[in-house]
Residue, then its C-alpha position, 0 to 999 in steps of 0.5 A: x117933615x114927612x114924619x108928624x104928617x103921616x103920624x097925624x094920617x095914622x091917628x086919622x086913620x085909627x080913629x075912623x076905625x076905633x070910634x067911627x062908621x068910616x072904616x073905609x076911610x080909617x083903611x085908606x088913610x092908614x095904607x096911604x100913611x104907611x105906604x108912603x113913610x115906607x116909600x119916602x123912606x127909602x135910601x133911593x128915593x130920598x137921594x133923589x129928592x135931596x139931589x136938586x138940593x145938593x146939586x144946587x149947593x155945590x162944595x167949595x173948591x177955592x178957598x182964596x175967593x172966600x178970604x174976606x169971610x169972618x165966620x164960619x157958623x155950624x148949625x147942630x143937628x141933633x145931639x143926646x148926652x149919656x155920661x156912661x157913653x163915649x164922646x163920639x156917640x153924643x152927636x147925632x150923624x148930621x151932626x158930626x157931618x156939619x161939624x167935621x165940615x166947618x172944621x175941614x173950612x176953619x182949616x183952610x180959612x185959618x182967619x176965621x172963627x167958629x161958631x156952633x149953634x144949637x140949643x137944649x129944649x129943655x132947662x139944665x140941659x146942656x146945649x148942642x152948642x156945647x156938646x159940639x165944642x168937646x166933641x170938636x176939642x176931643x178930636x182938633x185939641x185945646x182952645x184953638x186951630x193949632x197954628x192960628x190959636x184961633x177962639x172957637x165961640x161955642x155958643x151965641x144966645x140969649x134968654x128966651x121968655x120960656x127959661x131955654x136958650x134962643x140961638 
């Protein structure tokens, strides 16, 4: 995560030139912070660093090599919960992604069962496990995978020692 770090370089950088000598240093290291967020930022940029990654992990075509695969485990990316708005909105975009893909593979692999993952950081939060199961109700209907009525395991965790969830 290139975020926290250039975080960190910004504090650096404002620190050397609040509370130090150094406001050289403080300058440098606020400019190289800030430039590089902005670069790393930038949607040609981070393709191209994503690139290698997707090439290196290509979509599956045929399905009937995949038949002995039990589960089909989707991993949440990011989910927030507001009651006053609609459904569609709690999932962040990676989310949806990976969710509307496991979906689109459960279908074709109509044996299988899936399984979201995704925890709440905090107590009497509602997992992201969980604000993916309704989202993919809302959008597939009921329990199943229409003809196969297949379960969908929304959740698999235990207790940490802290009082959340461990997926």
């Amino acid at each position: 995560m290139p975020v926290p770090a250039f975080f960190v370089l910004t504090l650096l950088g404002v620190f050397c030139l609040w509370f130090t000598r150094k406001q050289k240093t403080g300058r440098v290291f606020l400019t190289i912070s800030n430039v590089l967020l902005g670069f790393l930022s930038y949607g040609a940029v981070s393709d191209i660093i994503a690139k290698p990654l997707e090439r290196e992990y290509p979509p599956i075509t045929h399905f009937e090599v995949l038949k002995d695969i039990k589960w089909i485990v989707v991993l949440s990316g990011g989910a927030s919960v507001d009651p006053e708005l609609p459904l569609s909105t709690y999932l962040s975009g990676a989310c949806l992604r990976r969710l509307s893909e496991g979906i689109y593979i459960h279908n074709r692999l109509p044996e299988t069962k899936l399984l979201l993952t995704g925890r709440s950081a905090f107590k009497g939060v509602i997992p992201q496990a969980q604000v993916m199961g309704k989202g993919r109700r809302s959008v597939v209907g009921g329990q199943g995978s229409g003809k196969t009525g297949a379960a969908i395991h929304e959740y698999l965790g235990m207790r940490c020692r802290a009082g959340g969830y461990c997926s």
